[in-house]
VOGU-3710 file (C-alpha; in Angstrom, 3 decimals, decimal comma):
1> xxxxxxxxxx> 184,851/50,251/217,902  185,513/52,271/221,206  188,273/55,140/220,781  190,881/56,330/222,858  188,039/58,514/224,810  185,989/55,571/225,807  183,355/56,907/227,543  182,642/60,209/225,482  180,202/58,723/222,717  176,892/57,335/225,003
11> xxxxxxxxxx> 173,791/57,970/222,657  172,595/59,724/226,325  175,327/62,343/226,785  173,721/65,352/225,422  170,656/64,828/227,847  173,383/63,986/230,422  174,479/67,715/229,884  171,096/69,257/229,716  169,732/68,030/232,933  173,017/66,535/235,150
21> xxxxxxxxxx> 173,359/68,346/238,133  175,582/70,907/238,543  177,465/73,064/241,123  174,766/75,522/240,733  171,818/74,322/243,496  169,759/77,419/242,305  169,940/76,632/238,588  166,758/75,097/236,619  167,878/72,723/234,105  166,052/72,141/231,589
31> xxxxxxxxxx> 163,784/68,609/231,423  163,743/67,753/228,237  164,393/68,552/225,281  166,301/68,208/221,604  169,428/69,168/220,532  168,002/71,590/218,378  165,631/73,483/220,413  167,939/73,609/223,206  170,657/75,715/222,092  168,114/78,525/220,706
41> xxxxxxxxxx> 168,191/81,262/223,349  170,598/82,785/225,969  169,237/80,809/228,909  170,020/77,458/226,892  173,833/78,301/227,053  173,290/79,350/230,434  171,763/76,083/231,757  174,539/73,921/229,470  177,324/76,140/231,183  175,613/75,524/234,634
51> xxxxxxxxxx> 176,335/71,670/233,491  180,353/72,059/233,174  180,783/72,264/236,800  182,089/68,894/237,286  184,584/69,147/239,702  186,573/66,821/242,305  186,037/68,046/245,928  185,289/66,114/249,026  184,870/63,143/246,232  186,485/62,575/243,377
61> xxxxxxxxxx> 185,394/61,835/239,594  185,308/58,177/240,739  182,342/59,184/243,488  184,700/58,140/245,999  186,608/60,000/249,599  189,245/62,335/248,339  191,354/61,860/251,485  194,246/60,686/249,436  194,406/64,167/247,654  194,948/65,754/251,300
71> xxxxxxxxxx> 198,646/65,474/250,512  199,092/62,018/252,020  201,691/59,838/251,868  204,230/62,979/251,194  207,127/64,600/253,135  205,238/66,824/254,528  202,611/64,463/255,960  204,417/61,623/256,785  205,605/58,492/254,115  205,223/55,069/254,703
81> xxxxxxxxxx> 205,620/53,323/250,559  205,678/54,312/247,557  206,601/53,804/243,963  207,525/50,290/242,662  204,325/49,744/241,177  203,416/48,786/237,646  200,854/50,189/234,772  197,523/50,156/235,593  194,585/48,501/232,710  192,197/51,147/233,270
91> xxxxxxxxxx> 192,065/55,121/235,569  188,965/57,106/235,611  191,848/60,208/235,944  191,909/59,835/232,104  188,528/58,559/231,281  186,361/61,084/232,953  187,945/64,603/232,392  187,507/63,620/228,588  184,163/63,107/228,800  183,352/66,649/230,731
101> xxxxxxxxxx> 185,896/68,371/228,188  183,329/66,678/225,231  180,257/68,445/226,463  182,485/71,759/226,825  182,306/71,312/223,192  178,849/70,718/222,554  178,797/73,937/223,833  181,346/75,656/221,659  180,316/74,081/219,025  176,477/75,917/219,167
111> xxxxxxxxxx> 177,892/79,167/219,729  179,700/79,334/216,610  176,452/78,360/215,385  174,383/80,748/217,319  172,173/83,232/215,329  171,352/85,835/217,806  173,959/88,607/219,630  176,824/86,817/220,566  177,281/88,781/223,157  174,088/87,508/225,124
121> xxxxxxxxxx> 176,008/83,792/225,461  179,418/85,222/225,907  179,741/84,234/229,824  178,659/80,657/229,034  181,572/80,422/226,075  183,765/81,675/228,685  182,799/79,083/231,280  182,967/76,273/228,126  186,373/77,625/227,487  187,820/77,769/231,412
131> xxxxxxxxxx> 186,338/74,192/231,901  187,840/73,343/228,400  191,355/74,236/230,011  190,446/73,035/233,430  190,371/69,075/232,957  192,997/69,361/230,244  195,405/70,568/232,819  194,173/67,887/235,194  194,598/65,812/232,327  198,611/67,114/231,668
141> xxxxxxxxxx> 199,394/66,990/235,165  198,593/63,329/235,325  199,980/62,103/232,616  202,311/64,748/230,688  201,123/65,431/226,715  197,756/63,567/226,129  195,545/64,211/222,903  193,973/67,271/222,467  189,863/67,488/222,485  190,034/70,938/220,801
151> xxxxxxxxxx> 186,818/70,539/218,951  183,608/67,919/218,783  184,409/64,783/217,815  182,355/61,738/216,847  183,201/57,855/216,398  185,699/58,131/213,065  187,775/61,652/214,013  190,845/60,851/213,222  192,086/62,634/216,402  191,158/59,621/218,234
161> xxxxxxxxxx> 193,070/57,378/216,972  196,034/59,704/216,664  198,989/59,813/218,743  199,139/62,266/222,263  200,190/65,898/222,109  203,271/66,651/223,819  202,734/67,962/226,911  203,944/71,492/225,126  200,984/71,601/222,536  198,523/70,761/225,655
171> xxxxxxxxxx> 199,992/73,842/227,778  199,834/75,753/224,506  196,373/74,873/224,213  195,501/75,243/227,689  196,732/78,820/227,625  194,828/79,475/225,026  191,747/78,189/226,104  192,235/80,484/229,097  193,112/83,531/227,609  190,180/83,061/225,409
181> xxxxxxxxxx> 187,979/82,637/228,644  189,351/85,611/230,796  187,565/88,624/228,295  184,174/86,687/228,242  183,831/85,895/231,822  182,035/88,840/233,990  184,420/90,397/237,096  183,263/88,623/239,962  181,856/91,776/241,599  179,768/92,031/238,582
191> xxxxxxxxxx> 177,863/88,094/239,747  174,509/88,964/240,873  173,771/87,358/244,240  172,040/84,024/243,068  174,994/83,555/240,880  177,573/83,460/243,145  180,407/80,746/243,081  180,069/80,533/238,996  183,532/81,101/237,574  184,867/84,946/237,046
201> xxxxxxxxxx> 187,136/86,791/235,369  189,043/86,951/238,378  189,289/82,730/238,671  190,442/82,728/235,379  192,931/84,866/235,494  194,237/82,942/239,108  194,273/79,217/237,152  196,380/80,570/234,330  198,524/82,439/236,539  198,378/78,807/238,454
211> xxxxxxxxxx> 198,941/77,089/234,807  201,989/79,823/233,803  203,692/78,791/236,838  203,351/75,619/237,081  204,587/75,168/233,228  207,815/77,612/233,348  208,802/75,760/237,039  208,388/72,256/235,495  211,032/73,540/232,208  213,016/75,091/234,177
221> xxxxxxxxxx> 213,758/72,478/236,648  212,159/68,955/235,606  215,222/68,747/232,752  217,611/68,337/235,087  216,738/65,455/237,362  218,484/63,382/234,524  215,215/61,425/232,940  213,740/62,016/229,909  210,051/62,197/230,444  208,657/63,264/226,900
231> xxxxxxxxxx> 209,944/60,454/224,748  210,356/60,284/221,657  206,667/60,514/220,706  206,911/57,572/218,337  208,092/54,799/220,519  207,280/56,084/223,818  206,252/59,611/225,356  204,337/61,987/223,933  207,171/63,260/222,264  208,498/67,292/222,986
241> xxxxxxxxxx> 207,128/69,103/219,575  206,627/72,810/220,569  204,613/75,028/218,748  206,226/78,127/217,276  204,311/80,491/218,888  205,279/78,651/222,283  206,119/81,467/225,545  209,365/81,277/226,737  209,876/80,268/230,333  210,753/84,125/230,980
251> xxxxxxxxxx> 207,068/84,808/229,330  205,352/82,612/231,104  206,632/83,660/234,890  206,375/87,542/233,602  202,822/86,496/232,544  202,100/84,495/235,882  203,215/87,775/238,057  201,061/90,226/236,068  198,024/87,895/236,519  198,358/87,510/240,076
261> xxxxxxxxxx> 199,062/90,962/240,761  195,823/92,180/239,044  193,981/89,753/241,019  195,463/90,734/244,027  195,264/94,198/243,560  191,235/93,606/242,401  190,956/91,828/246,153  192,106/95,140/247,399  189,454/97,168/246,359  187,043/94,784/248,720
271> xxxxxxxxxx> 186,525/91,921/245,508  188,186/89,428/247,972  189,850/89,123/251,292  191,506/86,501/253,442  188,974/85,443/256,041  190,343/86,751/259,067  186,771/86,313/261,349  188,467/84,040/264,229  191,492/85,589/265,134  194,338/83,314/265,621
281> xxxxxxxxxx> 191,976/80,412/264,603  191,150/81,912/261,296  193,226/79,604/258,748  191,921/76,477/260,585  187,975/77,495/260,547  188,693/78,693/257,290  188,502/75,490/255,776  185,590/74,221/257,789  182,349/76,760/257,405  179,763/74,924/257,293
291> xxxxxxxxxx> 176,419/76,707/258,477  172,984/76,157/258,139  170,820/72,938/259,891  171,398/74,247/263,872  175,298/73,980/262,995  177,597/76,655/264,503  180,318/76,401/262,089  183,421/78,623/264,761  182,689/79,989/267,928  182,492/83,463/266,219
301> xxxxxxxxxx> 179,189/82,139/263,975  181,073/83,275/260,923  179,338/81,481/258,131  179,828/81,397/254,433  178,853/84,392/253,836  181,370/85,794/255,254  184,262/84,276/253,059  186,004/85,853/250,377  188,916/84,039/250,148  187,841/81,137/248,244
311> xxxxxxxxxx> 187,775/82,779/244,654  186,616/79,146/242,914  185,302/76,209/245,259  183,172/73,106/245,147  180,073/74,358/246,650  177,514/72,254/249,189  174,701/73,425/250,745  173,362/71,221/254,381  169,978/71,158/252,571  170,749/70,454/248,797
321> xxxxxxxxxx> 174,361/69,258/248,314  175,821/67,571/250,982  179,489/66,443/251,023  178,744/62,685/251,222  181,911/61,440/253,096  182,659/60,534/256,448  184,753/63,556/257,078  184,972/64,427/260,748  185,421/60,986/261,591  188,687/60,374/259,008
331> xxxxxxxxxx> 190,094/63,928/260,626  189,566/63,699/264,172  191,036/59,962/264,081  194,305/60,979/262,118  193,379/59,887/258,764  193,006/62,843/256,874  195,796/65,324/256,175  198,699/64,839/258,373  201,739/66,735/259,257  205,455/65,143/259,534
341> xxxxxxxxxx> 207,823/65,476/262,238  210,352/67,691/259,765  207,144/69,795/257,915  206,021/70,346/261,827  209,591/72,021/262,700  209,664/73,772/259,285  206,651/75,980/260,353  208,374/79,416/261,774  208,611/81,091/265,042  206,410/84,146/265,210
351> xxxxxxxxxx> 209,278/86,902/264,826  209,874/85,040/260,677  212,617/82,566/261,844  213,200/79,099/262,427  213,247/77,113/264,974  216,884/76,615/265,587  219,593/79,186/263,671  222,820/79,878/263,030  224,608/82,936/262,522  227,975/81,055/261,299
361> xxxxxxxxxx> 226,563/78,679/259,295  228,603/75,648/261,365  225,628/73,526/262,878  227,746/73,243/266,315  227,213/76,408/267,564  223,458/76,467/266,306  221,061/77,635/268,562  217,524/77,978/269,542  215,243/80,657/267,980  214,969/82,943/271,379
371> xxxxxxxxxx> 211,306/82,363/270,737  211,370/78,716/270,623  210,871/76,818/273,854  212,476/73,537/272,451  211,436/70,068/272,355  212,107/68,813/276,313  208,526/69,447/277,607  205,482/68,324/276,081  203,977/71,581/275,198  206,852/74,207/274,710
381> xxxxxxxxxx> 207,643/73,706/271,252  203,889/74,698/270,238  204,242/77,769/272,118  205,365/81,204/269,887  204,282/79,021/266,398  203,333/79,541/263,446  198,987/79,606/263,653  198,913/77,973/260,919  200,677/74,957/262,441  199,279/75,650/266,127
391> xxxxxxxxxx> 195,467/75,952/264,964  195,377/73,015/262,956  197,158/71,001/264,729  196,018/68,471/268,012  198,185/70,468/270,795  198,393/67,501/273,981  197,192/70,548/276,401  194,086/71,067/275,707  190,473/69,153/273,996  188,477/70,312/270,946
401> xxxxxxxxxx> 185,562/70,458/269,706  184,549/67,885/267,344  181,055/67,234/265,624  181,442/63,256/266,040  179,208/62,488/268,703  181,566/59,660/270,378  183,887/62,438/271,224  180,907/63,750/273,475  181,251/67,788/272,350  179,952/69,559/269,439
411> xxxxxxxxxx> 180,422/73,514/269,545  177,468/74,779/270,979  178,565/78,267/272,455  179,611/81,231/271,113  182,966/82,984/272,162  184,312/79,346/273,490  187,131/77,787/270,819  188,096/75,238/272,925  185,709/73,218/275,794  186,837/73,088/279,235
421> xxxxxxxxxx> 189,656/71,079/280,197  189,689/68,097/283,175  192,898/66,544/284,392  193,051/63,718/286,314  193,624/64,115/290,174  197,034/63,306/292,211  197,073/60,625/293,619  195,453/58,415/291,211  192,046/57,574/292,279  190,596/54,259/289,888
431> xxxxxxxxxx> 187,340/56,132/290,332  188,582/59,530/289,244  185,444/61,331/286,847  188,327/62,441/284,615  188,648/59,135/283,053  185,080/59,208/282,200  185,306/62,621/280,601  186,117/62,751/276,683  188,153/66,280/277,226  190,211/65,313/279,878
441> xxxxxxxxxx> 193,913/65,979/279,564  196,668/63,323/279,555  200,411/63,177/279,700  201,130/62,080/276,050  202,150/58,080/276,029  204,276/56,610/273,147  202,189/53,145/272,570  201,609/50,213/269,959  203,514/50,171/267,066  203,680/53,999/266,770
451> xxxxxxxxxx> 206,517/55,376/264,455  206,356/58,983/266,490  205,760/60,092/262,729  204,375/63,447/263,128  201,463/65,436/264,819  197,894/64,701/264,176  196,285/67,607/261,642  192,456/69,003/262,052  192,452/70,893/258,873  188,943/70,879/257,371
461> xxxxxxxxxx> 187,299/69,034/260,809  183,910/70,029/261,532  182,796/70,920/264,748  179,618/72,059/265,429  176,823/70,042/266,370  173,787/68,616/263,928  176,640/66,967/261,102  176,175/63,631/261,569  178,435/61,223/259,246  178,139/62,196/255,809
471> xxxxxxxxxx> 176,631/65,368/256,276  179,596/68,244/256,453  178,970/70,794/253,755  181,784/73,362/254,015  182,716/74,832/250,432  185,680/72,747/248,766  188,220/75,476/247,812  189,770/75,181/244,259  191,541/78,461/243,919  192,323/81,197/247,435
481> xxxxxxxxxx> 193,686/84,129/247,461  196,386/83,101/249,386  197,264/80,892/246,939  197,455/83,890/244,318  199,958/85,655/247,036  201,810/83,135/246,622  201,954/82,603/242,782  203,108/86,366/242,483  205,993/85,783/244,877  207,203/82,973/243,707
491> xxxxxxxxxx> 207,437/84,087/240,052  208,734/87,156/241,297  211,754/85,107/243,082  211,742/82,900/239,762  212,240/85,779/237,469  214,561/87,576/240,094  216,873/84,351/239,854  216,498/83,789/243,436  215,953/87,571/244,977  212,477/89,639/245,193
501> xxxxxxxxxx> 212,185/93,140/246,320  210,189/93,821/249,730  207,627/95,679/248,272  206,435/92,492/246,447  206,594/90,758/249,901  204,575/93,152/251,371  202,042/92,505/248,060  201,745/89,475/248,529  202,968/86,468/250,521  203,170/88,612/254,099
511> xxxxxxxxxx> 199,735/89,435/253,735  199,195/85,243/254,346  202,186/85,517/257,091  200,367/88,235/258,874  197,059/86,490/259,335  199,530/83,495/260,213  200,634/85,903/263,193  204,148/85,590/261,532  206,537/88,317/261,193  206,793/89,832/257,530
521> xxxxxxxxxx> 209,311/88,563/255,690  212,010/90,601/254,238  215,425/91,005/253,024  216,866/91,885/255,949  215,224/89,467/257,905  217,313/86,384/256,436  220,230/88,188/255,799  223,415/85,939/257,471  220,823/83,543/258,940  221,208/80,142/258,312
531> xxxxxxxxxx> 218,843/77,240/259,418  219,903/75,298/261,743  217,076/73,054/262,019  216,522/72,128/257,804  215,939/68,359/256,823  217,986/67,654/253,930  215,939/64,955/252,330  219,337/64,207/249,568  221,486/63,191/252,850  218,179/62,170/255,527
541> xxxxxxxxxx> 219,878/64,420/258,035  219,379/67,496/259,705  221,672/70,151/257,984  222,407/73,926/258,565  221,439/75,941/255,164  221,584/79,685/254,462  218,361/81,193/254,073  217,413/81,936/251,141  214,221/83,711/249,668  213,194/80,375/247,126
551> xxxxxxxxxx> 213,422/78,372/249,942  211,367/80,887/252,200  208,667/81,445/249,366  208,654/77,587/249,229  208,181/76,613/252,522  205,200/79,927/253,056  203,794/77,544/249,965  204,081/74,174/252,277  202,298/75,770/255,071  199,530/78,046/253,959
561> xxxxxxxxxx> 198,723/74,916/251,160  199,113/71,990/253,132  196,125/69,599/252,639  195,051/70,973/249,500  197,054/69,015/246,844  199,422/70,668/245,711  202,520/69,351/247,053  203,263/66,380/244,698  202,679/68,846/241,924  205,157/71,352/243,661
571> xxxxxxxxxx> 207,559/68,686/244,594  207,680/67,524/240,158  207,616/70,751/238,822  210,243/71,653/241,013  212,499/68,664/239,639  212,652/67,198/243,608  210,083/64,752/243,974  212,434/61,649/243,866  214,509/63,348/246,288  212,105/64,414/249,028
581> xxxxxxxxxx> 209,945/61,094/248,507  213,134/58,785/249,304  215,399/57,815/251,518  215,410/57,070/255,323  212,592/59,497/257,157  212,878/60,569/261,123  209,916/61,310/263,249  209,680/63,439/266,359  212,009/63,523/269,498  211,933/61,408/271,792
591> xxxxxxxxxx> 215,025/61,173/274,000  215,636/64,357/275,845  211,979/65,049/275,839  209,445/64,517/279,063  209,004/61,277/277,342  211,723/59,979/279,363  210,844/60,807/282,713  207,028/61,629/282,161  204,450/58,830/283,943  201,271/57,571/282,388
601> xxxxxxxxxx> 198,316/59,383/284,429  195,227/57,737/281,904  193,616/54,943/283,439  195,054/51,997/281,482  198,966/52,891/281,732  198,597/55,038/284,917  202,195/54,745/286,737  203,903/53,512/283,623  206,720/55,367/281,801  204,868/57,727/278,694
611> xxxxxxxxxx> 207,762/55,776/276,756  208,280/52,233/277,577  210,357/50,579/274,843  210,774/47,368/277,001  207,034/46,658/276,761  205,812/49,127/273,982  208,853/49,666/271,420  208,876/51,868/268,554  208,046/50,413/265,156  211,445/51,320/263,896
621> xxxxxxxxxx> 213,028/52,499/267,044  215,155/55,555/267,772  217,576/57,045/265,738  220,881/57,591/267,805  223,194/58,450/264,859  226,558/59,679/265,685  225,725/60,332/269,333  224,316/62,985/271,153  225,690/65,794/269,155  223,849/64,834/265,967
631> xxxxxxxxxx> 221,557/67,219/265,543  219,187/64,088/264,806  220,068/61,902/267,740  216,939/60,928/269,669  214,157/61,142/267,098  212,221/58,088/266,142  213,010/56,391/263,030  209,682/57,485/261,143  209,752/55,701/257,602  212,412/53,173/256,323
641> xxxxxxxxxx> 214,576/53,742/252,961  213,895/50,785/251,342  209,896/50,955/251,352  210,551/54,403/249,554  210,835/53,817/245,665  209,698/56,971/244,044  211,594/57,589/241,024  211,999/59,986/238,001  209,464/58,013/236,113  206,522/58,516/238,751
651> xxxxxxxxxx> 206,678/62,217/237,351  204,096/60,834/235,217  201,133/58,469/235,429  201,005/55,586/233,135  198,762/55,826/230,077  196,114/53,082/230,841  196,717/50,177/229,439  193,280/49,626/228,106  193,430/52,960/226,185  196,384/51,518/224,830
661> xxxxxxxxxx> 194,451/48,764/223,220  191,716/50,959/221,746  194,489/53,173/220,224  197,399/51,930/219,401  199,092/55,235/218,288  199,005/55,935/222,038  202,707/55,298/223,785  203,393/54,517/227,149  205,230/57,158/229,103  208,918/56,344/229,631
671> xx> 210,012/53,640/232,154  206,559/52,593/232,610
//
């Protein structure tokens, strides 16, 4: 009979661990091989550890795309439907990470057993251990408590057939795990060369800072959305037994700050580093190096060599490990991660405020941040951005680069971000070269059944020529530094109830802001200030709100993390996902924009107006609202309330139902 963790017990698993491929293109697994023999010297554990590396990165654990983990389908990238559906028979999310977490203890298990100085084998324990806690958090943040794989099982453990942990006793153990891990694992600048990219100290330290915070954040606010997740463990749930021994949210946000800080203040001494190489392009080629092959991964030839940001990633390699997807392709035609109208305006001006403000808090005398241009011509409201927002993002006035070869221009030149723009000539000419040429510049059209959702993102596109589809190799990142920056501030804010001291700014999240060309943020700064321009997602309006340092350490999270995805997580653990994932959703301005008076200069809709909702309307057409003093008035109606049906129970993934079946002591998670 099959147990709960179905795919755990094939009679080739232990070969599966001895010579799968790993992370590690440098490593030399061993052939062949017993059991016995294998685990008899130090460079056994090393090649089993080299084997725990199984990570999701430009594919999943189901070997397919992992475009959907780009944040899609969010606030911040633009909704379309969700929720309503219904419990699903069988998810690989559950299947696989138990069947990685049983060769971490295979591993385990031989080094209690190991006969020779344990100290020789301590880095691979450390890796079994930090793996170990790895996919059981993956595992908790699916589906809340799950059983615990704490030691090797075979077919008749009782465990199996036992009911979940509450999602308390996996956090518990998780911590554990990790703390366990941290003293074993060598300090990253103590990784030989060859070595790099195996787990450190250092990435230990980040993921249960990343774990502390994620668990105190999802006490503190999850109770109070007014569902009862756990269950009562016996009819449904996992139930909510804690351990004695269990931290305190307090201890767990005290514990998250301490991490990060000695992480950051490691990266100071020249450990790590954001990648700063391409000046005001640096956070978008950030997430694209990929050298080797002829490729010119920016137009400053910065390779990966160069970055010491990513403290854990997914490696590749052009020649041994490529990523396998069609990735330039899915970004440079929209498809990847996106950006929504209201995440687009929610990226700052450069002097640390928003777009519109208000000094009064009333919303009728709100005005525009002196640096912001407004919304009536094409291009002003990219100007004076955020370049986080303005580097990843498809500005209308000028072309790219793009690796794809139907977009005719790979980067080829050094010193060049951007090709050389064409615009068509006045008065049109039918036989104008400029509609021939793939980096000519248009006045932007509103066509087809376009919702006017949001802006286009190029996060993680490759550009450079020789990457033909399926062939991008940039590094995956799993843990940044500037994700750490922002783990320290916002358990600093947590544990501050709502206020942090500038000096932990300055340590931390205004280091990202600065290479975001983004005035620090500080006390001062938002004192009196409200926001004139925030999207309250409770009311689907556009409201004035005082700032406030959560919010601000919230929203640096949205846009230095965008695309990486973490924002469902955020939006649960914050108790606000069935807030900010329902309810009527507005797009990008339309009236009082060129939009109305602009003409068509492209060669199909030359002479026609850019909008044309006589002959081209709007999916869901324009929201007018109250009239032309609503704030909203004139933005296209992006998403519609009633295909929106996130709720309280989609905290949590259903337990699969064919698990279920195998093991009956398992319970469904509420409402499911």
């Amino acid at each position: 009979m099959k147990s709960i963790i179905s795919k755990i017990f094939s009679p080739v698993m232990l070969l599966a661990l001895l010579t799968g491929c790993s992370d590690f293109l440098d490593k030399e697994p061993l052939s062949q091989g017993t059991e016995a023999i294998f685990f008899t010297t130090p460079d056994h554990f090393k090649q089993a550890a080299n084997g725990l590396y199984n990570l999701e990165g430009w594919k999943d654990y189901n070997d397919k795309p992992t475009y959907y983990k780009m944040d899609q389908n969010l606030d911040i990238s633009g909704l379309g439907n969700n929720g309503g559906g219904s419990a699903v028979e069988s998810n690989f999310q559950w299947d696989k990470p138990y069947s990685y977490i049983r060769n971490c203890n295979i591993l385990l298990t031989k080094g209690s057993e190991y006969a020779g100085n344990k100290s020789e084998i301590s880095a691979a324990i450390g890796t079994a251990y930090f793996f170990r806690a790895w996919q059981h958090f993956y595992l908790l943040q699916k589906f809340g408590g799950i059983p615990v794989a704490d030691h090797l099982m075979d077919v008749d453990d009782p465990v199996l057939y036992g009911a979940r942990n509450s999602r308390y006793e996996v956090a518990n153990f998780i911590i554990s795990d990790l703390k366990s891990a941290i003293p074993l694992l060598p300090k990253e600048k103590d990784i030989a060369a060859a070595d790099k990219g195996k787990v450190s100290n250092e990435a230990a330290k980040s993921f249960l800072a990343r774990v502390l915070l994620y668990e105190a954040t999802w006490e503190k606010y999850v109770p109070g959305i007014g569902y009862d997740l756990d269950g009562d463990g016996s009819s449904t749930g996992a139930g909510n037994a804690k351990p004695a021994s269990y931290p305190s949210i307090q201890q767990m946000l005290t514990e998250a700050k301490t991490l990060a800080g000695e992480v950051i203040t490691e990266a100071e001494t020249g450990t790590f580093e954001l990648w700063n190489k391409c000046d005001s392009l640096s956070y978008y080629y950030l997430f694209n190096i990929d050298d080797k092959g002829g490729n010119m991964p920016n137009f400053k030839e910065a390779g990966k060599a160069t970055n010491k940001e990513f403290i854990f990633s997914k490696k590749y390699d052009y020649d041994l490990l490529k990523g396998g997807i069609n990735l330039s392709h899915t970004v440079f035609t929209w498809q990847a991660a996106g950006i929504s109208a209201v995440f687009g305006e929610s990226f700052l001006c450069r002097n640390g405020l928003p777009v519109r403000v208000s000094y009064t808090g009333n919303i009728t005398d709100a005005q525009n941040n002196p640096q912001f241009l407004g919304f009536e011509h094409f291009y002003d409201e990219f100007r004076n951005r955020d370049y986080r927002f303005i580097g990843s993002t498809f500005m209308p006035d000028r072309p790219y680069w793009s690796s794809r070869t139907e977009d005719g221009g790979a980067l080829k030149e050094q010193g060049k971000p951007y090709p050389d723009p064409a615009y068509p000539k006045v008065p049109y000419n039918p036989n104008d070269p400029a509609f021939g040429n793939k980096h000519t510049i248009y006045i932007p059209t509103l066509r087809g059944n376009s919702t006017h959702n949001g802006y286009g993102s190029r996060k993680f596109a490759i550009e450079g020529a020789n990457r033909a589809t399926n062939t991008e190799s940039a590094d995956y990142p799993l843990i940044r530094l500037a994700e750490v920056h922002l783990i320290y501030a916002e358990a600093a804010v947590e544990l501050g109830e709502g206020t942090i001291s500038d000096n932990d700014l300055n340590f931390s999240i205004n280091k990202n802001r600065a290479r975001a060309g983004v005035a620090p943020l500080t006390n001062a700064l938002i004192a009196n200030v409200w926001d004139a321009g925030w999207w309250d997602h409770a009311q689907g309006k556009t409201v004035c709100k005082k700032m406030n340092m959560l919010d601000e350490i919230r929203r640096e999270r949205a846009c230095e993390l965008y695309g990486e995805g973490f924002r469902e997580d955020d939006l649960k653990r914050w108790g606000i996902a069935h807030i900010n994932l329902k309810g009527q959703k507005l797009g990008r301005h339309v009236y009082g924009t060129e939009y109305m008076t602009a003409k068509a200069n492209d060669a199909v809709y030359h002479g026609q107006p850019a909008y044309y909702p006589e002959k081209y309307p709007l999916a869901h057409g324009v929201y007018e609202g109250s009239g032309v003093n609503d704030p909203d008035y004139g933005r296209s109606i992006a998403t519609l309330s009633g295909n929106l049906l996130y709720s309280q129970r989609d905290y949590l993934s259903p337990v699969p139902l064919n698990q279920m079946r195998l093991n009956p002591a398992l319970k469904q998670n509420p409402g499911w």
